[in-house]
Every structure is written in C-alpha cells, then in structure tokens.
C-alpha positions in Angstrom: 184.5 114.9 133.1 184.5 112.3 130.4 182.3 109.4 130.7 184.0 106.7 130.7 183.7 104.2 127.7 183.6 100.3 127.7 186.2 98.3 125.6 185.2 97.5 122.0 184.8 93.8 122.7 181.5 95.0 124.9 179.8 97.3 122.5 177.9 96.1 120.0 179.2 94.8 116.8 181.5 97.2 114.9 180.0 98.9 111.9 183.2 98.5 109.7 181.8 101.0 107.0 181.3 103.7 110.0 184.3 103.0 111.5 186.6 103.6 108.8 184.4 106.6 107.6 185.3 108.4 111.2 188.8 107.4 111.1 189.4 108.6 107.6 187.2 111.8 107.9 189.1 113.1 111.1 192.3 111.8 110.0 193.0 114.9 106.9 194.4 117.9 107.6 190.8 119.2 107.5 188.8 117.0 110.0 185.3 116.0 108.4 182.3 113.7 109.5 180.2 111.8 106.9 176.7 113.8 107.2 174.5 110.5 106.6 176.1 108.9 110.2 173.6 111.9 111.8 170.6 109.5 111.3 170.8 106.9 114.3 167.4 106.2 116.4 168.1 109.7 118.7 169.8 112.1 115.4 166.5 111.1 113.7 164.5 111.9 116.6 166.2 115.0 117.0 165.9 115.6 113.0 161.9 115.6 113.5 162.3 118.4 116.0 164.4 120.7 114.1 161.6 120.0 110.9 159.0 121.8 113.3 161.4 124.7 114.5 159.8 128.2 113.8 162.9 128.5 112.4 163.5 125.9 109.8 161.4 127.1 106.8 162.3 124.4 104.3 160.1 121.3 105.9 157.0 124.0 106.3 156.9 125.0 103.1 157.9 122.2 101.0 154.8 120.6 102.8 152.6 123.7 101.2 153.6 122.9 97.7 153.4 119.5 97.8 149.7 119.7 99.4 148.9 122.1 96.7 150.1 120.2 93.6 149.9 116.8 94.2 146.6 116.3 92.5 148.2 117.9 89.2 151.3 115.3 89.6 149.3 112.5 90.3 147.6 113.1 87.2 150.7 112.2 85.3 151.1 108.8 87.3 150.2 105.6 85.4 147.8 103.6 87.8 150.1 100.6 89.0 153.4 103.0 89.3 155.8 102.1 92.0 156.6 105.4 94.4 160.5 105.4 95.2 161.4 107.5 98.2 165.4 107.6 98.7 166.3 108.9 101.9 162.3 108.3 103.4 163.3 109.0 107.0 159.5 109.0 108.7 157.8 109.5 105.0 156.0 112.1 106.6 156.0 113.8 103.1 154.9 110.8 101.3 151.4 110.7 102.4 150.7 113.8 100.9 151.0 112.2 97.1 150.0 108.7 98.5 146.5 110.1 98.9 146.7 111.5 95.1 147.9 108.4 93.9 145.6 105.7 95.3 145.9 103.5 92.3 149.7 103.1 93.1 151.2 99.0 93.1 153.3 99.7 96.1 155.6 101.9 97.5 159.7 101.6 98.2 160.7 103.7 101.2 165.1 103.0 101.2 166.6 105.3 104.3 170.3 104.3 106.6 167.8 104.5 109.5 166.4 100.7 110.5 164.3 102.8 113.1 163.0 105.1 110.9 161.6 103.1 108.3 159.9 100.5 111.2 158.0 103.6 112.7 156.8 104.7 108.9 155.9 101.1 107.7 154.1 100.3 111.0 152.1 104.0 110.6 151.3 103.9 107.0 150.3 100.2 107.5 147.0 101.4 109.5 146.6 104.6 107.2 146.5 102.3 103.7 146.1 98.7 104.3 146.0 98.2 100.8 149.3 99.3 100.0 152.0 97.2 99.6 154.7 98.8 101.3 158.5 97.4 100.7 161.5 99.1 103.0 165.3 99.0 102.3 167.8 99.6 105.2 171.2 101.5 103.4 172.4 103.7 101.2 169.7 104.7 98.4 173.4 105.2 95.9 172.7 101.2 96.4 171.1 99.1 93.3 167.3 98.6 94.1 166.1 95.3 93.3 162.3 95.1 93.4 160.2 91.9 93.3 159.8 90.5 90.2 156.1 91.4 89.5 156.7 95.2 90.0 160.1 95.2 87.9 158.4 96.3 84.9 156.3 99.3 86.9 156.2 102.8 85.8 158.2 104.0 88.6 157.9 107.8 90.1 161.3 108.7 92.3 160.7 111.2 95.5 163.7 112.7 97.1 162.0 115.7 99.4 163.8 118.0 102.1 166.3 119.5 99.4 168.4 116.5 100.6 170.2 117.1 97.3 172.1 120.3 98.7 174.2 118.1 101.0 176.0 116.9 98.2 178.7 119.0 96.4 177.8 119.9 92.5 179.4 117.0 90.6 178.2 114.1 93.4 174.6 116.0 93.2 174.9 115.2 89.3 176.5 111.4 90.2 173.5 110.7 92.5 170.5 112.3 90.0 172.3 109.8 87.4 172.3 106.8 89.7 168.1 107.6 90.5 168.0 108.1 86.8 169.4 104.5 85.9 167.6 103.3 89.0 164.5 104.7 88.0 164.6 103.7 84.2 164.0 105.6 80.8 160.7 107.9 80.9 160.6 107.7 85.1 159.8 110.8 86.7 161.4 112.0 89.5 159.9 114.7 92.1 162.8 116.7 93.8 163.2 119.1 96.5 165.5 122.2 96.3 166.4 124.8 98.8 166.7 128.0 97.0 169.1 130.9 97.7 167.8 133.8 100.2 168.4 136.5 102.8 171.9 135.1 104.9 170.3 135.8 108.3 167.2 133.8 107.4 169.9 130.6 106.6 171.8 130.8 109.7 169.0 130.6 112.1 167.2 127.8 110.3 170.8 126.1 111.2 171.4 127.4 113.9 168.2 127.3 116.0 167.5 129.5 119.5 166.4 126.1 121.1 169.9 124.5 120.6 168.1 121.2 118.6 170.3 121.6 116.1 173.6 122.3 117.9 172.4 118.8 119.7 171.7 117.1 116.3 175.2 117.9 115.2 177.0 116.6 118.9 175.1 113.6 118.4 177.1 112.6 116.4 180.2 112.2 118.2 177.4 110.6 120.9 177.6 108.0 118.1 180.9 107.4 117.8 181.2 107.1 121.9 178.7 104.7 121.6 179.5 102.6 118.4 183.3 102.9 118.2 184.3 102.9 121.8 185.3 106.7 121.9 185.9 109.1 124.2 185.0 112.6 122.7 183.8 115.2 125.8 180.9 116.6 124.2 181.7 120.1 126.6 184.8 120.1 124.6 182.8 121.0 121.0 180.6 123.6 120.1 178.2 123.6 117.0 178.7 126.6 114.3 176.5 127.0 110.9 178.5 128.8 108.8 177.8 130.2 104.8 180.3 130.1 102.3 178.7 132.5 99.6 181.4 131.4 97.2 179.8 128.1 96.9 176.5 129.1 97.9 175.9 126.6 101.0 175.4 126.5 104.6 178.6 124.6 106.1 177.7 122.9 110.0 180.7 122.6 111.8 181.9 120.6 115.4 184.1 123.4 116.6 187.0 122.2 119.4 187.2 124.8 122.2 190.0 123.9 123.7 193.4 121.6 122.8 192.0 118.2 123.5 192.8 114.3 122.4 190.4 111.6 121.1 190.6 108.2 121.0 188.8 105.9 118.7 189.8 102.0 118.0 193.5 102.8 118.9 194.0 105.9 116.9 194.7 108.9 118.5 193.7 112.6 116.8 194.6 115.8 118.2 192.3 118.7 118.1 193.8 122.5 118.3 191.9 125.3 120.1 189.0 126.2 117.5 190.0 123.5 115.3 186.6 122.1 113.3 185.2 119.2 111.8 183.0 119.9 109.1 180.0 117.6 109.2 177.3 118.6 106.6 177.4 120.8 103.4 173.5 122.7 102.4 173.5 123.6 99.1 171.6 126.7 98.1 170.1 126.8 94.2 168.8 129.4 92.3 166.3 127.3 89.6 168.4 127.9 87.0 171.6 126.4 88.4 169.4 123.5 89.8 167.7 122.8 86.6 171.4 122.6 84.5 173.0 120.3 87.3 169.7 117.9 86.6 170.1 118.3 82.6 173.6 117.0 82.7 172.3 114.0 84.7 170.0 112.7 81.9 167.0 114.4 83.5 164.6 117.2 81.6 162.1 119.0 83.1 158.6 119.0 83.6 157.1 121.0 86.4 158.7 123.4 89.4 156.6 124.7 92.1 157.6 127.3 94.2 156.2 129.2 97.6 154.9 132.8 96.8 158.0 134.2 98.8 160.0 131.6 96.4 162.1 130.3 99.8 161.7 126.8 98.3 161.2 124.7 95.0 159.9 121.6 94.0 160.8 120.1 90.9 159.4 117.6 88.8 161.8 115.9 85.9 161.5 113.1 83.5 164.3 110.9 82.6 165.6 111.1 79.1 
C-alpha cells in the first residue's frame, strides 16, 4: 500500500533545482535520476555503510594508498597551501593528508550535503583546533570564492572515491577543467580513479549481499516522496547494477516491476513492466585512458599510486 503523501503546501519548501531535475530526468523516453540527489541526511548515511561493505573495494583501498603516500605528497605542498576537497561528504579521507600537511592555512570542504559537512567540520574541529576550516553547501562545478587573505594560496585540489567515474568522458574533462581554473595555474590536484577489473568483482561491490546498496538507490525516490510530494511505492522498484563493457562503466538502475503510475507536482509518468530509471553511471579507467582525459583538461601528471593487485589508482596532476 502506498503511504499516503501530504499536499505540497505542507512539505517543506520546494527545492526548484531538484524538482525540475526529477521532472525532466523521468520525463525522456529513457527515464533517468540526477546521481548527486542520492546525498540527503539518510543516502549519505547509507553511503558510509556501503564504504565499509566487504564488498566495496574502492573506499578500502584507496585509504591504503593514500596512508602510504601522503608523506611523499605532502612534501610537494608549500606550507600555507589551501586543501580543496570537492565532493567532501564526511572528509573521512582528508585526515589522512591533513596529518602530512600540518603547515596547511586552512582547508575548503564543498559537498550538496548541509549534514555532511556539519558532522566533518564539528569532528575535525576537536582533531585540529588550529585549522581553519571553511565549508561550502552546493555544487563543487560552482565558482569558489575564498576569503581574501587565502586568495593568493598555493592551493592543492582533492577529489577521492573515483567520484570522477560518475561522469560520462567529455563532462569528466568539463569538470577537471572547471577544478583546473578553480584551482589556478601550477595547483595540484590529487584524484581518485577506479580502474578496470574482473566483471564479477564490479557487480557485487554494487550490488551488495546486505541490500545497502539496493536501499541507497530507493532512497532516492524516498526523496522525492518526501521533498516533492510524491507517491512512488518503493515495493514497486527493484535495484539492478548493470555493466556496459562498451563504455566501460557500472550503470545502477531503479527497475519498475510492474505497470504502475507516479505523481509528482501534477505530472503524471507512466512506468511499463521492467521499465528503468538509470540513476548513476561508474566509470571504469585503465591509467592510460584516465591520464589522456586529464591532459586534454589542462592537467599533466605528476604521481599515480596504485594497490599491488592494481584494483585502484590515485593520481596526482599539476595544472598547466
């Protein structure tokens, strides 16, 4: 049974940039959800969980490079640098090169989630009361503005979790060249990258025994209940991780099981028996196809780190 929703007028206020990213994403021929709505309080929580599945390798052992290089990177950081995370989520990661880099002027954490960002700046308040830590609530595709005594910084960009692969080619390019023109001439950026492996190994890091991330993906439509005065029955959809080897990514799919109809602010959209909704693209690299999508954004590199069973890379790049 559906629950039953309130009216608009008694949710809270509509997020005009969400709503019309919902109503234009289910509205084509092939339904799709904006991956970066995932990240409300509870798809955040739920993210954490799936970072500590046995199954999800990439959190794991991204961790293990970065604990065993970030001396060697630090190194290369002018004390006084500004550390830009985009897309910080609970900057879990970013302690790891906070404790190389204890000379650092302060540190920029931008992420869509308001909760999020509270929970890091309250924790890494008590673990380095001497940094000065600044937060940004949106988009990190945004401008960044910092105050005007840290504008002329040596800044050091950090974009972990291969965050890159949910992009397709040419926006991963767009986005490396908006960091690179955020960043500034001669900034370095450090840059985590999935790498291509064993199919089987792919599916069940996104498609865990558990079901977290089967409820990570629902949540979704959870959020569009919520937000947009919806009335998707989440018995009605089904999660499916899917890879497409011609473009070398992990697709996660909403998958309708039987004919069924949605409303959301007035519109009406149909769903056929196993119709989907796409919801998040996971691009898989080998180095070399990583490294020529990064030239082409202005970026040359500097370092790349890898595992010993080369499941995962880290790079680091300079802008040109």
């Amino acid at each position: 049974m559906n629950e039953v929703q309130p009216p608009q007028s008694a949710l809270a206020p509509l997020d005009e940039e969400f709503a019309a990213a919902v109503i234009e994403g289910l509205s084509h021929a092939q339904k799709s959800l904006p991956c970066r709505y995932f990240y409300d309080a509870r798809g955040s929580e739920l993210f954490e969980e799936i970072t500590d599945l046995d199954e999800y390798y990439p959190t794991r052992t991204e961790l293990a490079i970065l604990r065993e290089h970030a001396g060697e990177l630090a190194r290369r950081v002018a004390p006084g640098g500004v550390l830009v995370e985009f897309g910080s989520g609970s900057s879990r990661k970013t302690e790891i090169l906070l404790d190389a880099m204890p000379d650092l002027a302060a540190y920029v954490a931008i992420d869509v989630s308001e909760s999020a960002l509270e929970g890091a700046r309250e924790r890494l308040a008590a673990c380095y009361p001497n940094l000065r830590v600044i937060t940004r609530v949106g988009d990190f595709r945004m401008p960044l503005d910092l105050p005007t005594e840290l504008a002329d910084a040596p800044r050091l960009g950090f974009f972990p979790g291969s965050t890159i692969g949910n992009l397709v080619r040419e926006e991963a390019v767009g986005l490396m060249r908006d960091m690179a023109s955020t960043l500034g001439a001669q900034a370095r950026l450090v840059i985590g990258v999935d790498l291509r492996k064993d199919v089987a190994r792919l599916l069940a890091a996104y498609d865990d025994a558990k079901g977290v991330t089967a409820a990570f993906n629902l949540n979704l439509l959870t959020r569009i209940n919520r937000e947009l005065g919806a009335d998707f029955d989440l018995s009605g959809f089904a999660h499916e991780a899917h890879f497409d080897p011609d473009e070398s990514r992990i697709e996660m799919r909403l998958v309708s099981l039987w004919p069924q109809q949605v409303r959301i602010l007035g519109r009406s959209f149909r769903f056929a028996p196993q119709e989907r909704i796409h919801t998040e693209n996971s691009h898989k690299y080998t180095v070399e196809d990583f490294l020529a999508l990064a030239r082409r954004a202005g970026w040359s590199p500097v370092a790349l780190w890898r595992d010993p069973a080369h499941l995962f890379s880290v790079h680091e790049l300079i802008a040109s």
